[in-house]
C-alpha positions as CSV (number, residue, x, y, z in Angstrom):
1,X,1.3,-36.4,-77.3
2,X,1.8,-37.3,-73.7
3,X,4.2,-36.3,-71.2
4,X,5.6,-39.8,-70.6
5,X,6.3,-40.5,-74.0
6,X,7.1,-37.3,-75.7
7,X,9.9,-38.2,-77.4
8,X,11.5,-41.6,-78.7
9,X,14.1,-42.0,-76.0
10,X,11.3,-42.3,-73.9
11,X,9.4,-44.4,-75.8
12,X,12.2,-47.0,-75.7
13,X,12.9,-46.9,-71.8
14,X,9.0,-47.9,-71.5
15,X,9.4,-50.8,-73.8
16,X,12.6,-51.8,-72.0
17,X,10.7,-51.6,-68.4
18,X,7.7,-53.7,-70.1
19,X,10.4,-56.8,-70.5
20,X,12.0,-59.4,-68.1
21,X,15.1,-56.7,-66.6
22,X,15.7,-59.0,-63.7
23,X,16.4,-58.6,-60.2
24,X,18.1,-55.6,-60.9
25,X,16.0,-53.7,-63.3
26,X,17.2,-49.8,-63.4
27,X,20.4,-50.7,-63.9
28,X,19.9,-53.6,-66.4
29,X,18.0,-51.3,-68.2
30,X,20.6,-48.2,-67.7
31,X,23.6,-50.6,-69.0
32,X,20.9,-51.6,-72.6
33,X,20.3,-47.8,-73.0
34,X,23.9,-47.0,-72.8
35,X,25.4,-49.7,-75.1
36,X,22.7,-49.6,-77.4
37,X,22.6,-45.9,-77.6
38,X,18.8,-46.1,-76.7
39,X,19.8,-42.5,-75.0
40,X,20.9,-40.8,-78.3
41,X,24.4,-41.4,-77.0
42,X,27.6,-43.0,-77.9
43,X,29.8,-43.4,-80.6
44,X,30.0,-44.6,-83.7
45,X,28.2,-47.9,-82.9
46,X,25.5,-45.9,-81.1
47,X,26.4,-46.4,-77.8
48,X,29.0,-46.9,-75.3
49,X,31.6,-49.6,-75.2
50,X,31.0,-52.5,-72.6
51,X,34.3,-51.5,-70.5
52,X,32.3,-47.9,-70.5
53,X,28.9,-49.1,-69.1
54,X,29.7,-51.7,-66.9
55,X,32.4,-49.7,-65.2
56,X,30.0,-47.3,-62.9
57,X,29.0,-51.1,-61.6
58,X,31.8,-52.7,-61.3
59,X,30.9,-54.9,-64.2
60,X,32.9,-56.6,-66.6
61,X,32.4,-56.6,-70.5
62,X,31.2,-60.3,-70.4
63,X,28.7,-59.4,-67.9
64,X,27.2,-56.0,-69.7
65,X,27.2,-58.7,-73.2
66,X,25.4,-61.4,-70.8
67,X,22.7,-58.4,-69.4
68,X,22.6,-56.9,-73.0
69,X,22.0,-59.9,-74.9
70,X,19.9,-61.9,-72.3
71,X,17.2,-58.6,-72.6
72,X,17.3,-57.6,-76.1
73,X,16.1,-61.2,-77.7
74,X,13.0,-60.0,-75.8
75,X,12.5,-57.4,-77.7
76,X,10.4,-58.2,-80.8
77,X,7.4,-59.1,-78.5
78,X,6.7,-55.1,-77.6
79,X,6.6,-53.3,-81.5
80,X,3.3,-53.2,-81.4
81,X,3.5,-50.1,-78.8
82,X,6.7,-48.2,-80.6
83,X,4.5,-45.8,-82.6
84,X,7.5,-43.7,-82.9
85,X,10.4,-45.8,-83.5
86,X,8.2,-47.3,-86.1
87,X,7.6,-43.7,-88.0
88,X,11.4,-43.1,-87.6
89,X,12.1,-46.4,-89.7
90,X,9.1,-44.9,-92.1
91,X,11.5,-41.2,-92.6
92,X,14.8,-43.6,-92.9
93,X,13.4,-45.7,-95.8
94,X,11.8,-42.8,-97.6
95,X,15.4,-41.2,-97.5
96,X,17.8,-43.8,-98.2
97,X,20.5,-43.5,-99.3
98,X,21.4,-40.4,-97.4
99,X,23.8,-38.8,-95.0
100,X,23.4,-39.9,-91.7
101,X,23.2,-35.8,-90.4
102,X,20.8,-35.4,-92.8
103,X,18.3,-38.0,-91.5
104,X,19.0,-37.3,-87.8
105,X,17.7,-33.9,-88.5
106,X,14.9,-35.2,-90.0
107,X,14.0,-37.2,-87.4
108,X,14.6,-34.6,-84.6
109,X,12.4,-32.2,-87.0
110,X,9.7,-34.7,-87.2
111,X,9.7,-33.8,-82.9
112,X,10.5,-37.9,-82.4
113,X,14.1,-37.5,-81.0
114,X,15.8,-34.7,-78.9
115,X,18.2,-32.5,-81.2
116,X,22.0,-34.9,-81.3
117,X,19.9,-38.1,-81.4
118,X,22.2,-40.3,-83.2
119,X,20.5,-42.9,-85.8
120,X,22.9,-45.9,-84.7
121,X,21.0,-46.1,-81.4
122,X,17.5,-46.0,-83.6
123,X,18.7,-48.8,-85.7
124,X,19.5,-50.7,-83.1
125,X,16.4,-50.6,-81.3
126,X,15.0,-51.4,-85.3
127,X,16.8,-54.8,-84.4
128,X,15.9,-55.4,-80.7
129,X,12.3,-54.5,-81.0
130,X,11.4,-56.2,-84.7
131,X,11.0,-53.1,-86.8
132,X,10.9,-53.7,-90.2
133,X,13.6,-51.1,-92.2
134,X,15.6,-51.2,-95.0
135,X,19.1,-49.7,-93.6
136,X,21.7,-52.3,-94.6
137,X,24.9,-50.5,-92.7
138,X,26.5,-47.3,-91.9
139,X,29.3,-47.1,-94.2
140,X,32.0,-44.5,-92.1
141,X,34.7,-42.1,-93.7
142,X,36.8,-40.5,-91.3
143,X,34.4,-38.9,-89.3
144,X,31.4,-38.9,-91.8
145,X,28.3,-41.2,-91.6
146,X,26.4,-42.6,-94.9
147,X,23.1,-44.6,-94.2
148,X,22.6,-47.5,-97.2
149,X,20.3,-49.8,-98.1
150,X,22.5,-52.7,-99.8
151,X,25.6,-54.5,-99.9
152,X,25.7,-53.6,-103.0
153,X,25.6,-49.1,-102.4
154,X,27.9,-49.9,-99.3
155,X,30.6,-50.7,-102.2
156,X,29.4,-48.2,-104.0
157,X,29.7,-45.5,-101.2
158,X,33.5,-46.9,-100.7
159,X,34.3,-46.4,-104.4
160,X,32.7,-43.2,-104.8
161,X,34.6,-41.6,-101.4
162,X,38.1,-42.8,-102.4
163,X,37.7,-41.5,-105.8
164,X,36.3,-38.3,-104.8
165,X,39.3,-38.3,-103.0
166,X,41.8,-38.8,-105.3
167,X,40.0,-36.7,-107.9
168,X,40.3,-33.4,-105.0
169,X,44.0,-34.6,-104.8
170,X,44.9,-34.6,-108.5
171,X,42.8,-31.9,-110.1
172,X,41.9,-29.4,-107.0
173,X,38.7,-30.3,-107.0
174,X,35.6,-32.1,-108.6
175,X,31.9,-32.1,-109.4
176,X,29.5,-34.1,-108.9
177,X,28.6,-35.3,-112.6
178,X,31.9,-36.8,-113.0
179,X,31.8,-38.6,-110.0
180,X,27.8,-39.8,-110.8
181,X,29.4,-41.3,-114.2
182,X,31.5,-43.5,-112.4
183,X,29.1,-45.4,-111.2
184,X,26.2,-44.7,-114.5
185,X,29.3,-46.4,-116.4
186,X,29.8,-49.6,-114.7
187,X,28.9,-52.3,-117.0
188,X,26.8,-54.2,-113.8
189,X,24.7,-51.0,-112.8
190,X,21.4,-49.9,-113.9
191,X,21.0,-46.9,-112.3
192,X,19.6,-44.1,-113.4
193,X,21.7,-40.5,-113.7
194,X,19.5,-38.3,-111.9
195,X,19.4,-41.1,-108.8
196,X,22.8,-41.7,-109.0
197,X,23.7,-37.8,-108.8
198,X,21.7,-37.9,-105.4
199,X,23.6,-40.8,-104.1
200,X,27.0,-39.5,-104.7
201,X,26.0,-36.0,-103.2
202,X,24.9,-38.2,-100.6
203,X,27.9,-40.1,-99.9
204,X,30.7,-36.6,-100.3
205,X,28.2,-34.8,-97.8
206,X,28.6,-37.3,-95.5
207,X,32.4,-35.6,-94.4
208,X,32.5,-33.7,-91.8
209,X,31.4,-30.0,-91.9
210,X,35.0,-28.8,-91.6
211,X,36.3,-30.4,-94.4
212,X,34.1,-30.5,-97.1
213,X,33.8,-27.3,-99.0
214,X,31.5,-26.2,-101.7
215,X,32.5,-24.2,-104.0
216,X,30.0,-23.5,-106.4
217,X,26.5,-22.0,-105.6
218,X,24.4,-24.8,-107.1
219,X,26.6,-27.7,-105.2
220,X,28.2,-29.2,-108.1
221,X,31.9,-29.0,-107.2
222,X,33.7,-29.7,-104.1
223,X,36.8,-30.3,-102.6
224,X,37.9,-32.0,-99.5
225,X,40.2,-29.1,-97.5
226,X,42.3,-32.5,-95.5
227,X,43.0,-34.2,-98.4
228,X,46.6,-33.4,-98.0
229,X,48.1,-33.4,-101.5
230,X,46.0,-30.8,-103.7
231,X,48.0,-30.7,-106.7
232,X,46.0,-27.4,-108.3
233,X,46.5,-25.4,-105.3
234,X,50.3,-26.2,-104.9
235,X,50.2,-24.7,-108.6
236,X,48.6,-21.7,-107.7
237,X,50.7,-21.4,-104.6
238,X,54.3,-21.9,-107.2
239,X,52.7,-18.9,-108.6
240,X,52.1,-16.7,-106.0
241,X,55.8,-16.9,-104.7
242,X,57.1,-14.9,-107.7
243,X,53.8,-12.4,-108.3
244,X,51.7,-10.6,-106.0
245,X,48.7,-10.2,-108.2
246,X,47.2,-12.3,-110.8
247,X,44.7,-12.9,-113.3
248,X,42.3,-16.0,-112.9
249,X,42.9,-16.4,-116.6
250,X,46.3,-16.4,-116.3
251,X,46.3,-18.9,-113.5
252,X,44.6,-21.4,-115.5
253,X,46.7,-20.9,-118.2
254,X,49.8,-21.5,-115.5
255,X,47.8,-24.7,-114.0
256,X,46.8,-26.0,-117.4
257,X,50.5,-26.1,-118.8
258,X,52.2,-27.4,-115.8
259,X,50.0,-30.9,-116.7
260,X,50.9,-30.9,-120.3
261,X,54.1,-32.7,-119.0
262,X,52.5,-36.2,-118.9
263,X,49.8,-37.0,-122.1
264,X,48.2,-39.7,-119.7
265,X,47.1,-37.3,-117.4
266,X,43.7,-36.8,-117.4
267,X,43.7,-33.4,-115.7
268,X,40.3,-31.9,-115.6
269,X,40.5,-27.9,-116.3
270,X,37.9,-26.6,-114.0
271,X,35.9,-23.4,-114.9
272,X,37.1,-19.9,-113.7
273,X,34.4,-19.2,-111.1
274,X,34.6,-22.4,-109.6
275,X,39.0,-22.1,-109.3
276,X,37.8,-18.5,-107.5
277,X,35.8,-19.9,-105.4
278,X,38.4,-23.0,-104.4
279,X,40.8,-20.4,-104.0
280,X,39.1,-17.7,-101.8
281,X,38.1,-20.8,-99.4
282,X,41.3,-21.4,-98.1
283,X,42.0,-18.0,-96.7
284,X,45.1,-17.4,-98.7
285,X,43.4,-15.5,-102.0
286,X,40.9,-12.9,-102.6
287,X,39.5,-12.2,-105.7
288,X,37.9,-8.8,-107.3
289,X,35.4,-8.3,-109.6
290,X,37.5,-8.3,-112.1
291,X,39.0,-11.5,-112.1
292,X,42.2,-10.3,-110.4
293,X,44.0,-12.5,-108.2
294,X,45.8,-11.3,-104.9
295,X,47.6,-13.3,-102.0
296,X,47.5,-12.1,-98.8
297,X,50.4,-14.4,-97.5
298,X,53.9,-15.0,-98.7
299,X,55.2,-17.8,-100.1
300,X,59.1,-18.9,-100.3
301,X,60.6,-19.8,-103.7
302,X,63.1,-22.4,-102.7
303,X,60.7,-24.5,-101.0
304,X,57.7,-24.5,-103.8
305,X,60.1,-24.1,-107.0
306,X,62.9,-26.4,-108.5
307,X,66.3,-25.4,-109.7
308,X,65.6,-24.8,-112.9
309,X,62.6,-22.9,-112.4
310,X,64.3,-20.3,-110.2
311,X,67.3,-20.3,-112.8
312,X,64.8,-19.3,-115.3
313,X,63.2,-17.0,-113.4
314,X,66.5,-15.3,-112.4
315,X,67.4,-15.1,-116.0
316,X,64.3,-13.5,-117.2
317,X,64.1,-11.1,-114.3
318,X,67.9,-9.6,-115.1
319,X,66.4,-8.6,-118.9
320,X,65.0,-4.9,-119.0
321,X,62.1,-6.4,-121.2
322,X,61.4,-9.1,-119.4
323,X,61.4,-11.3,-122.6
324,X,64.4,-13.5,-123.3
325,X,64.8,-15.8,-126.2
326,X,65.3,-19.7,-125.7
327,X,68.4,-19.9,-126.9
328,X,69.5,-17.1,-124.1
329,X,68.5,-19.0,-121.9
330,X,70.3,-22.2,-122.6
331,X,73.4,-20.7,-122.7
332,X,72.8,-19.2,-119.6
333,X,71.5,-22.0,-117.4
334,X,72.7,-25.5,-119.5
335,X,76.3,-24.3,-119.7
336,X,76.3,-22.6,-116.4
337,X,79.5,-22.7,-115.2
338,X,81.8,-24.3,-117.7
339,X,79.4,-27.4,-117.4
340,X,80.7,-30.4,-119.4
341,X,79.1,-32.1,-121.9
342,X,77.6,-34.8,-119.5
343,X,76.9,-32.1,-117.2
344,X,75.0,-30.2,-120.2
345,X,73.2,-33.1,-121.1
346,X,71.4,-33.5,-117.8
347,X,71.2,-29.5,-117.3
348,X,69.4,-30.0,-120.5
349,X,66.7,-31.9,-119.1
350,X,65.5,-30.2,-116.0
351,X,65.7,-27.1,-118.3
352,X,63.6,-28.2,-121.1
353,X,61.0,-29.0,-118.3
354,X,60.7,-26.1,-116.4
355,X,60.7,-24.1,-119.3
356,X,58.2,-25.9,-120.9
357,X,55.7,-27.1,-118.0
358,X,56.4,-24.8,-115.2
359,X,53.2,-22.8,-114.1
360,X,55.2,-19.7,-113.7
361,X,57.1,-19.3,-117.2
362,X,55.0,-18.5,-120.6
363,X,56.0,-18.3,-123.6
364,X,55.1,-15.2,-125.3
365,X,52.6,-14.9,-128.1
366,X,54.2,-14.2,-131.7
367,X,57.3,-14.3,-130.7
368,X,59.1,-17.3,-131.4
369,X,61.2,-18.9,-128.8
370,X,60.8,-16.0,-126.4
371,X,59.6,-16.2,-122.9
372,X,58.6,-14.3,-120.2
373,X,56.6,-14.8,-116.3
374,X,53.1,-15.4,-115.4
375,X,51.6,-12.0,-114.7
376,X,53.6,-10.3,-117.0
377,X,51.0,-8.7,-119.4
C-alpha cells in the first residue's frame, strides 16, 4: 500500500483533485471534504453544515450548495480507482443491519480509515462516486447510530427502540427475546428468530455507551440508565427507605406484589441474577454471595412512600412482634381520628391498597390476616 493513498481519506481527496474543482481548486475541494465528511469529520450527516464550511471563506450556504453540488455530479466517472471505498461498501453489506460503531470499527480495523472515521462521510462518497451498496438510511436515537438496509427495517429499528424503551420503563428492564418476538409476531414479517435476535441487538446497541447497560453475562437483558421512569427500581428504592439489608428473594416478592394491583399489567418478573445485576449497576446496591441485599445510600420515606404506606408501617413498627392483624390495623388507620363515615370510606381505600400492593408490607405466612415488613424474616 502506498504512501499517497494509505488510507481512504486519501483516497477520496485524489479522486476529488482528478475532477473539474475550478478556478479555485484547494478550497473547492476543502469546502466537498468538509460538508461531505470526506475527512471523517462532522456530525450526524457526516460533515459540517454549509454556514460551518463556507464561513473560513467568507462563503454563504448557497454558495458551498452551488460548489458542492456543481462537483459531486462528477463523481461517478472516477469509481474505477476507489479500491478502498469500494471494499468499505463490500464490509457494510456483509454487516447490515448493524450499529453504526460497530462497522466504523470494522472498517478502521480493516486499516482503510483512520480510528473516528465516521460511516456518514463513506456513504456519502458511496453516492458521489457511484458505489454500489445496500445502506438504505441511518436511522438515529438520541445519540445512537443504526446502519439499515430497507424502508422497511428503518420502521422496524423505530418500533423496536421505542418499545425497548418503554419495556426498561415499565418492567426495569428487558431481554432481547421478548423484544425479537415483536417483530417474529407481526403478521407481515417473515423473518426468521435467530436473524431477528441479531437485528434487535443491533438496533438497542446502537445507544450510546453511557446509557446502555448490560446486565447479564451472555447479553440478553438490558436496560437503558436515561430512561427516566424505571418503575422496578423506584420499587426497590420504596424498599430500601424502611430496611437497610435485604434479600433478592424478598425484593422480588416486594416488586412482584406491588403489580398485582392492575390484572392488565403485563409485568415481566425478571430472574434473580439479572435484578442483581440491574441493581449493582446503578451504584446504589451491592450484593453478596448470598443473595443479600445492601444500600449504600439513604432514601427518605415521605418522598418515595404514600400516606397509607407510612401509616402501616408506623403501626406495624409500634408492635413488639412486629406482626399485627388486619383488623388492627383498620381501626388504627381507617378510623384515625374520629373519622366519619365518608371519611372512613375513602381511608378505606388507600388502606386496602397499600396494605395489599405496597412493596414494603407482607402478609405473613399461616397466619391469617396478619402482616408484617419486607425484611422481616
Amino acid at each position: 500500500m502506498d504512501n499517497i493513498t494509505r488510507y481512504l481519506e486519501e483516497e477520496l481527496q485524489e479522486a476529488l483533485f482528478s475532477l473539474r474543482l475550478g478556478n479555485k481548486a484547494d478550497r473547492n475541494a476543502e469546502i466537498v471534504t468538509k460538508y461531505l465528511g470526506f475527512d471523517g469529520l462532522g456530525g450526524r450527516k457526516g460533515g459540517f453544515s454549509m454556514a460551518e464550511v463556507g464561513r473560513p471563506w467568507g462563503l454563504t450556504r448557497e454558495m458551498v450548495r452551488q460548489i458542492t453540488n456543481k462537483i459531486s455530479h462528477q463523481g461517478p466517472t472516477t469509481s474505477n480507482v476507489l479500491p478502498k471505498l469500494k471494499k468499505c461498501s463490500e464490509i457494510i453489506d456483509q454487516m447490515l443491519p448493524c450499529e453504526a460503531r460497530i462497522i466504523e470499527k470494522a472498517i478502521t480495523d480493516a486499516g482503510l480509515t483512520r480510528e473516528g472515521f465516521r460511516i456518514e462521510g463513506i456513504v456519502n462518497a458511496f453516492e458521489m462516486f457511484g458505489i454500489k451498496t445496500s445502506v438504505h438510511s441511518i436511522v438515529e436515537h438520541k445519540r445512537g447510530r443504526f446502519v439499515i438496509s430497507s424502508e422497511k427495517q428503518e420502521k422496524w429499528a423505530a418500533e423496536i427502540m421505542s418499545k425497548a424503551g418503554s419495556k426498561v420503563s415499565h418492567n426495569g428492564a428487558v431481554d432481547i427475546a421478548s423484544l425479537a418476538k415483536e417483530l417474529t409476531s407481526k403478521k407481515d414479517t417473515k423473518i426468521k428468530t435467530e436473524t431477528a435476535i441479531k437485528f434487535v441487538k443491533g438496533v438497542v446497541s446502537s445507544r450510546e455507551e453511557d446509557d446502555l447497560c448490560w446486565i447479564s453475562d451472555d447479553e440478553t437483558w438490558l436496560y437503558f440508565k436515561e430512561v427516566k421512569r424505571n418503575r422496578v427500581i423506584t420499587r426497590v428504592n420504596k424498599i430500601f427507605s424502611i430496611v437497610k439489608s435485604c434479600r433478592i428473594s424478598n425484593i422480588l416478592s416486594g416488586i412482584e406484589r406491588s403489580f398485582r394491583k392492575d390484572k392488565g399489567d403485563n409485568y415481566v418478573i425478571m430472574p434473580a441474577e439479572v435484578l442483581v445485576k440491574l441493581l449493582e449497576s446503578t451504584g446504589m446496591y451491592e450484593v453478596s454471595g448470598q443473595g443479600v441485599v445492601e444500600c449504600k445510600v439513604e432514601f427518605n420515606q415521605e418522598e418515595l412512600l404514600k400516606e397509607f404506606e407510612i401509616l402501616i408501617i408506623d403501626e406495624i413498627k409500634k408492635s413488639t412482634t412486629g406482626i399485627v392483624s388486619e383488623g388492627e390495623l383498620e381501626k388504627a388507620i381507617v378510623y384515625r381520628d374520629g373519622a366519619t363515615e365518608e371519611q372512613a370510606k375513602t381511608n378505606k381505600y388507600g388502606f386496602s391498597v397499600a396494605l395489599n400492593f405496597s412493596p414494603v408490607i407482607v402478609k405473613i405466612n399461616n397466619q391469617r390476616g396478619k402482616y408484617g415488613l419486607i425484611g422481616s424474616d
